[in-house]
Gaussian input, Z-matrix of N, CA and C with variables (Angstrom, degrees):
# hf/3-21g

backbone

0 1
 N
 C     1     B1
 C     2     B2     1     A1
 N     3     B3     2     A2     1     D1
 C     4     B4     3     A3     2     D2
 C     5     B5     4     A4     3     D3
 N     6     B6     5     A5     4     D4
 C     7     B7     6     A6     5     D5
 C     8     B8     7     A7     6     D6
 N     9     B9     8     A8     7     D7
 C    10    B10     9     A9     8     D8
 C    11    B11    10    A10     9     D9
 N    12    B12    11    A11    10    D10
 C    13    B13    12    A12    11    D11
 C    14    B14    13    A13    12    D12
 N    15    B15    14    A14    13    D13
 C    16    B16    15    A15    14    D14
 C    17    B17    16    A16    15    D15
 N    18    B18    17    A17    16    D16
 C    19    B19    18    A18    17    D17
 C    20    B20    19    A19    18    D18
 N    21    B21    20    A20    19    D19
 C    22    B22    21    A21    20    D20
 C    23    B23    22    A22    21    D21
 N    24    B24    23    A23    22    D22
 C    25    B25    24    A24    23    D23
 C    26    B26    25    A25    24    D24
 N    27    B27    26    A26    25    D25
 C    28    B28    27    A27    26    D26
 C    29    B29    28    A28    27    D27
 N    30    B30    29    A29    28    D28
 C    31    B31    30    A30    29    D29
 C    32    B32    31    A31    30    D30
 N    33    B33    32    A32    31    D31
 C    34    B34    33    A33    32    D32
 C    35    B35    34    A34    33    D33
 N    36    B36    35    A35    34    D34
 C    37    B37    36    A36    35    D35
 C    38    B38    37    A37    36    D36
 N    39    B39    38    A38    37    D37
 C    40    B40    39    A39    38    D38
 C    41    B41    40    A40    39    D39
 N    42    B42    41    A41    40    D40
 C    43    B43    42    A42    41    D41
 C    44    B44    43    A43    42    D42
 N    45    B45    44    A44    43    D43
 C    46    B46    45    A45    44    D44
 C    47    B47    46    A46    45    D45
 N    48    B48    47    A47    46    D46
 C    49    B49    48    A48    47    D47
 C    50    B50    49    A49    48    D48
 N    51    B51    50    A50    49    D49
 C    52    B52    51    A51    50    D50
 C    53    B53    52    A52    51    D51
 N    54    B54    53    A53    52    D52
 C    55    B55    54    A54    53    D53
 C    56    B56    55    A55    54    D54
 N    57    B57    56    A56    55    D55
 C    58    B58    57    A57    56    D56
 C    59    B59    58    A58    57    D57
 N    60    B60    59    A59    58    D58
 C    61    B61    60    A60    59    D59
 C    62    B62    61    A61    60    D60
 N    63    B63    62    A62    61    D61
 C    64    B64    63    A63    62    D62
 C    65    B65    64    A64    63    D63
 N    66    B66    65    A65    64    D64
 C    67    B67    66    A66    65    D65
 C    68    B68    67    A67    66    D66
 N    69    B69    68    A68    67    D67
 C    70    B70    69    A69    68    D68
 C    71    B71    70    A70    69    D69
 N    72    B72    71    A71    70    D70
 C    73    B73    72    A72    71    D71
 C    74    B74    73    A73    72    D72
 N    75    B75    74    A74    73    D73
 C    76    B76    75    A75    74    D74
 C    77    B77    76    A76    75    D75
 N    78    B78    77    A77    76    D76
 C    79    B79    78    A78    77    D77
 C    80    B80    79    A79    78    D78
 N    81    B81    80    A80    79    D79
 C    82    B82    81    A81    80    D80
 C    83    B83    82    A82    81    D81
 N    84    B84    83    A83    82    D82
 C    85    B85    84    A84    83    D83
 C    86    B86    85    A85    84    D84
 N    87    B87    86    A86    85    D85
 C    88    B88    87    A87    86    D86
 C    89    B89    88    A88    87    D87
 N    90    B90    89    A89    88    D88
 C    91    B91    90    A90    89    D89
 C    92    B92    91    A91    90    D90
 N    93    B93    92    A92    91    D91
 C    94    B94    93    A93    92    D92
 C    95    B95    94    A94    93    D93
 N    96    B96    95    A95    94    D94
 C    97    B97    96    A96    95    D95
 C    98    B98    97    A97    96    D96
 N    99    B99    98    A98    97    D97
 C   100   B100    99    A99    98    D98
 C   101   B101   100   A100    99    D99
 N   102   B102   101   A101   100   D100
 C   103   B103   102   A102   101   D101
 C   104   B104   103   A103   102   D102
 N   105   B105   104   A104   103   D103
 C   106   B106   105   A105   104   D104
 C   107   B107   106   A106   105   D105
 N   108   B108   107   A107   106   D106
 C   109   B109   108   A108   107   D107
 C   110   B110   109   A109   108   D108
 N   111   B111   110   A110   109   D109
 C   112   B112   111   A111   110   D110
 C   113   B113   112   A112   111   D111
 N   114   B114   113   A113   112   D112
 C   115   B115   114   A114   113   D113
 C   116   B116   115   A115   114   D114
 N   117   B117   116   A116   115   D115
 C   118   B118   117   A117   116   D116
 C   119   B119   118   A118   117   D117
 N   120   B120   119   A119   118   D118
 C   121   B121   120   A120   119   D119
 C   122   B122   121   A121   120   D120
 N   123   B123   122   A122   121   D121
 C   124   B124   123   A123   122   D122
 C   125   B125   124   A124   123   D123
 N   126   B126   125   A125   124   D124
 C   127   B127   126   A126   125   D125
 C   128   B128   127   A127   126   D126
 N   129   B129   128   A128   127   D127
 C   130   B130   129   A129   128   D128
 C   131   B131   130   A130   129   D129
 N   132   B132   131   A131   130   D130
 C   133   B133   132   A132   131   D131
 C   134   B134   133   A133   132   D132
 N   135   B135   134   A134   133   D133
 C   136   B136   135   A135   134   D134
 C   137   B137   136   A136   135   D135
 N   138   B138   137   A137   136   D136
 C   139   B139   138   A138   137   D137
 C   140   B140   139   A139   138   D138
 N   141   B141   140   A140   139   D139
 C   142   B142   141   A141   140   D140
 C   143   B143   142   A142   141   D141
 N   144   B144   143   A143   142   D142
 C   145   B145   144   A144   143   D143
 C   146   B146   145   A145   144   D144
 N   147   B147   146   A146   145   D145
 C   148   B148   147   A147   146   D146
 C   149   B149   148   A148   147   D147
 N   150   B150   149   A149   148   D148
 C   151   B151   150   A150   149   D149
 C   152   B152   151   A151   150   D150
 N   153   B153   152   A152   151   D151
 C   154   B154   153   A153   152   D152
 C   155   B155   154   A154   153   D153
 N   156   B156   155   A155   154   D154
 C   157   B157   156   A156   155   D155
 C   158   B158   157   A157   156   D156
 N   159   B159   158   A158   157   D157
 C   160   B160   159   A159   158   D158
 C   161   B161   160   A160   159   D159
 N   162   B162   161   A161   160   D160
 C   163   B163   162   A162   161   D161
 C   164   B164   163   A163   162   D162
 N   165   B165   164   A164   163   D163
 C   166   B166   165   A165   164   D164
 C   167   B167   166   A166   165   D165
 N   168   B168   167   A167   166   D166
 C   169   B169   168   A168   167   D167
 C   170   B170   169   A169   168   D168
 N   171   B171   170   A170   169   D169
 C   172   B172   171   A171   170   D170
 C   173   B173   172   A172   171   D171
 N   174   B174   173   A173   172   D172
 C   175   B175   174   A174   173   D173
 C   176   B176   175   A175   174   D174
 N   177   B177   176   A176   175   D175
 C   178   B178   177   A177   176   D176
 C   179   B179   178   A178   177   D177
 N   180   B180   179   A179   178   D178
 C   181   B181   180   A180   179   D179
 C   182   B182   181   A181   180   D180
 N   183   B183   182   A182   181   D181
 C   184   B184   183   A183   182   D182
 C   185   B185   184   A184   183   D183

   B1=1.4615
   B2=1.5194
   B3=0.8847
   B4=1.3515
   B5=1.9563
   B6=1.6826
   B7=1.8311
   B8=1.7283
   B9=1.7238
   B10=1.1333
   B11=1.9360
   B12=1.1824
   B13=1.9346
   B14=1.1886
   B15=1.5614
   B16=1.4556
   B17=1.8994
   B18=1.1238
   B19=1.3123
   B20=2.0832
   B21=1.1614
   B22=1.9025
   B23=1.8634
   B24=1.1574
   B25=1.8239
   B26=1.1873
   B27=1.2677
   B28=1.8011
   B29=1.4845
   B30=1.7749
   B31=1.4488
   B32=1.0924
   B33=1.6207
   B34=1.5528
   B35=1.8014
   B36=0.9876
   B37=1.5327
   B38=2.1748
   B39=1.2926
   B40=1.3782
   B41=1.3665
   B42=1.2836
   B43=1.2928
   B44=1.5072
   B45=0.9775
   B46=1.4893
   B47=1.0195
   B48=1.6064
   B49=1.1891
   B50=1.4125
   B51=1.4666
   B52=1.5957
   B53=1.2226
   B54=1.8959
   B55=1.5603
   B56=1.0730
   B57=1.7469
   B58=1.5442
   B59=1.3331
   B60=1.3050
   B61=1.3156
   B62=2.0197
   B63=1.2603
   B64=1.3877
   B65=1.5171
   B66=0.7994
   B67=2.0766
   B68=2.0914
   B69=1.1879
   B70=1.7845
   B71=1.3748
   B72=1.4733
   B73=1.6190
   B74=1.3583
   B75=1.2033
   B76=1.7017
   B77=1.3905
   B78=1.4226
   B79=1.4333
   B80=1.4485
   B81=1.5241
   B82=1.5317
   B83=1.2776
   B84=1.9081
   B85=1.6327
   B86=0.9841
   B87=1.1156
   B88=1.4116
   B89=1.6011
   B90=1.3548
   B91=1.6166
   B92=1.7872
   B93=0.7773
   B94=1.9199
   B95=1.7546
   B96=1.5236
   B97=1.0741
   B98=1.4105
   B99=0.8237
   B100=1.8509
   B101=1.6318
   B102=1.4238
   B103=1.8026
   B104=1.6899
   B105=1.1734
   B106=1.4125
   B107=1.2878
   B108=1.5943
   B109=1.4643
   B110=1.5825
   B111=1.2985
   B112=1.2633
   B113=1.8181
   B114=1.3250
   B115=1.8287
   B116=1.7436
   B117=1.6745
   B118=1.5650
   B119=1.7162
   B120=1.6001
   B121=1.0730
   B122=1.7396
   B123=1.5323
   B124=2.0892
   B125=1.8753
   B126=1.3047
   B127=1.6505
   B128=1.5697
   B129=1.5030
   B130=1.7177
   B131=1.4192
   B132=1.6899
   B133=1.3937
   B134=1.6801
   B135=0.9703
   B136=1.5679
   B137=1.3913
   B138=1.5483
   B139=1.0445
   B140=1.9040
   B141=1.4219
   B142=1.6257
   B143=1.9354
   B144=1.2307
   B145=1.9522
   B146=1.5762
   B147=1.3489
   B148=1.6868
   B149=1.7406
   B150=1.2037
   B151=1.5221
   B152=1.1132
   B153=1.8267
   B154=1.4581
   B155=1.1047
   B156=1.7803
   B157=1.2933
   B158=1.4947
   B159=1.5706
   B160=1.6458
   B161=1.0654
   B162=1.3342
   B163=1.0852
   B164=1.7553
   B165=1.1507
   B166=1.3177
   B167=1.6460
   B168=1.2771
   B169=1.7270
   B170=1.3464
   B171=1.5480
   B172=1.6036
   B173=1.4800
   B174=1.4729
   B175=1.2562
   B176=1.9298
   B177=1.6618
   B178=1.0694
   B179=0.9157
   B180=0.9994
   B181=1.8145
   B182=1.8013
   B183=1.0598
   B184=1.6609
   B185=1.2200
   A1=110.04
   A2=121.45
   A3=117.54
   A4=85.70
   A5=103.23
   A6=124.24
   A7=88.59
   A8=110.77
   A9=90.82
   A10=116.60
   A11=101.98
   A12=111.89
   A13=97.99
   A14=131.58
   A15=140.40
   A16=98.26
   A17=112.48
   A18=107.33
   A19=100.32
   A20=107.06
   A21=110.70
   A22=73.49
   A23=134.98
   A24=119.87
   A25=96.71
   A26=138.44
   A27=122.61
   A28=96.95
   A29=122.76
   A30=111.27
   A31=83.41
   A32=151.59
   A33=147.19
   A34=98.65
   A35=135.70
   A36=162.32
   A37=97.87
   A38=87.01
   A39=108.64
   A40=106.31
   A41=137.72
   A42=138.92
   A43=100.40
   A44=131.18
   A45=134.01
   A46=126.84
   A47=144.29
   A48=139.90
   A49=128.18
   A50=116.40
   A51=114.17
   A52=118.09
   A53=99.09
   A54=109.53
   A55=115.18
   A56=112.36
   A57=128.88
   A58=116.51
   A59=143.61
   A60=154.28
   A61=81.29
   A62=127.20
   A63=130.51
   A64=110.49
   A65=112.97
   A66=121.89
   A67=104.22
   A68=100.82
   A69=102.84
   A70=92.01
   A71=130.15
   A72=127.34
   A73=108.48
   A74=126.45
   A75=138.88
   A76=118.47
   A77=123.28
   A78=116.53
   A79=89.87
   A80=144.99
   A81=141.36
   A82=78.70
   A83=133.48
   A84=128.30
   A85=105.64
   A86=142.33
   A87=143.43
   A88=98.23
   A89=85.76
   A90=105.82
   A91=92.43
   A92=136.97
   A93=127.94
   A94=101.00
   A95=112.97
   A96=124.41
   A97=118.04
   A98=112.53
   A99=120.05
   A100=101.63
   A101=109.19
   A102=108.74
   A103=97.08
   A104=120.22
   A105=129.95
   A106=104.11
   A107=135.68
   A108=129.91
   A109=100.11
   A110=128.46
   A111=136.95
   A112=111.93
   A113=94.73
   A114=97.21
   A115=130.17
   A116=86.53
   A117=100.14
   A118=114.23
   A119=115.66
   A120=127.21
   A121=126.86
   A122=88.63
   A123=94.59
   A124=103.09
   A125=119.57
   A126=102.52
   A127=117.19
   A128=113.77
   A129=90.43
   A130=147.65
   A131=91.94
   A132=97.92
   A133=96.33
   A134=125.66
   A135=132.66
   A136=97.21
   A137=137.05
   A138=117.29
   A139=107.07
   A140=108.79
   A141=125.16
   A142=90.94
   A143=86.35
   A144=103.92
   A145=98.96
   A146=102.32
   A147=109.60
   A148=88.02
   A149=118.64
   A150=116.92
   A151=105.23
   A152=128.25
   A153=123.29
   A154=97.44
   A155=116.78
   A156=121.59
   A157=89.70
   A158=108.83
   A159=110.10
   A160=124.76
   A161=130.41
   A162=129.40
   A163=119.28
   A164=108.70
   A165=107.25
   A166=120.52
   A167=123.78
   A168=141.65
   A169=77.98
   A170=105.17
   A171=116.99
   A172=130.30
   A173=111.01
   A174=118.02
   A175=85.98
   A176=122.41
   A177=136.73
   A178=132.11
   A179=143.41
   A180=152.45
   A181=105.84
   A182=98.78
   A183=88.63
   A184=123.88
   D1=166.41
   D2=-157.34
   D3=-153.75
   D4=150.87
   D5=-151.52
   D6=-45.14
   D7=-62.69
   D8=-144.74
   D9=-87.46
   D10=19.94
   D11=155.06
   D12=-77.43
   D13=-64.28
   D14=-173.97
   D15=-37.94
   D16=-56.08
   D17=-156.83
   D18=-72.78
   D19=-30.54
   D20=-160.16
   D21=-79.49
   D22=-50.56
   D23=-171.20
   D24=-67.29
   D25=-52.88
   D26=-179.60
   D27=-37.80
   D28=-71.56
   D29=-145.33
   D30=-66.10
   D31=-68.58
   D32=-142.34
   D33=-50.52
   D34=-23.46
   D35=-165.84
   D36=-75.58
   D37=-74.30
   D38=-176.92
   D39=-63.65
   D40=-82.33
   D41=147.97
   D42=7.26
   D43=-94.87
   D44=174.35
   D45=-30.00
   D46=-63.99
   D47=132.17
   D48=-16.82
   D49=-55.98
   D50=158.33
   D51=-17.07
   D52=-64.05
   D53=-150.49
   D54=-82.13
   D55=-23.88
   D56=159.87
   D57=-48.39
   D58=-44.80
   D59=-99.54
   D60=-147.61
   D61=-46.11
   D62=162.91
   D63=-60.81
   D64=-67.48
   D65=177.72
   D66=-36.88
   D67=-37.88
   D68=-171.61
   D69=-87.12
   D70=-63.24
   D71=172.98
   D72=-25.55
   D73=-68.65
   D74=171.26
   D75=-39.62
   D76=-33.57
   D77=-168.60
   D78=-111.64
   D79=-2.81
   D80=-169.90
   D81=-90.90
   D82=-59.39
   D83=-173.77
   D84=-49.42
   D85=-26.93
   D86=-163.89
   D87=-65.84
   D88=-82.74
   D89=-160.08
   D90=-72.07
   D91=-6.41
   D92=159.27
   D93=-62.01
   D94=-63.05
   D95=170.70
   D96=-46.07
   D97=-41.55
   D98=-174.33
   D99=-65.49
   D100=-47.67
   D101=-159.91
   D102=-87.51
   D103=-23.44
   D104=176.50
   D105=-67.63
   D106=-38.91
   D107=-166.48
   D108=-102.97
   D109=-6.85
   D110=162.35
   D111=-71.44
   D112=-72.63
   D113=166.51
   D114=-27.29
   D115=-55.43
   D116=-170.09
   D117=-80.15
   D118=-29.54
   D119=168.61
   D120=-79.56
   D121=-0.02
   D122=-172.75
   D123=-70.73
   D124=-51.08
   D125=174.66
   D126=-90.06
   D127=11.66
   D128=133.88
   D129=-115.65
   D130=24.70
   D131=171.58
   D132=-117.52
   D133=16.30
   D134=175.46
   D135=-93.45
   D136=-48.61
   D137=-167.10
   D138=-106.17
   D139=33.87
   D140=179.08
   D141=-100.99
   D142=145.91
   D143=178.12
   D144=-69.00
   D145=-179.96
   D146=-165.56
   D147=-115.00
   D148=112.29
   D149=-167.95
   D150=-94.54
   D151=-27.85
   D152=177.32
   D153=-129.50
   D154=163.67
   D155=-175.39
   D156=-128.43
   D157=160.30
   D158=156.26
   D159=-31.69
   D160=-52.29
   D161=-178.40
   D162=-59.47
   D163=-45.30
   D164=176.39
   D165=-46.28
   D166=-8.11
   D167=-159.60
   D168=-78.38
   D169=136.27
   D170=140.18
   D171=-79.59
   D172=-30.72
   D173=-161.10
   D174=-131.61
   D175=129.29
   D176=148.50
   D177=-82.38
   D178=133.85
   D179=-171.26
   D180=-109.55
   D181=123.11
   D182=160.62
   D183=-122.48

């Protein structure tokens, strides 16, 4: 192999990792965001009425 193959597989290398390294950033905001709108939203859906019950389900999942 000769430098400049060496060098286009480094960036193709990096490039990849980048895009890897973006995809986990994205799903950590996620789920930061997720437990943050869970936290902040728990006493106002604590003091909201219970509008459906189990029973009301058509379809059960187990």
């Amino acid at each position: 192999m000769n430098i400049d193959a060496e060098v286009r597989d480094i960036k193709k290398y990096v490039i990849e990792i980048s895009r890897k390294m973006d995809e986990l950033l994205y799903d950590r905001e996620i789920t930061a965001i997720m437990k943050l709108s869970e936290t902040s939203l728990y006493k106002f859906f604590e003091d909201e009425p219970i509008l459906y019950k189990i029973e009301d389900l058509k379809v059960r999942y187990k």
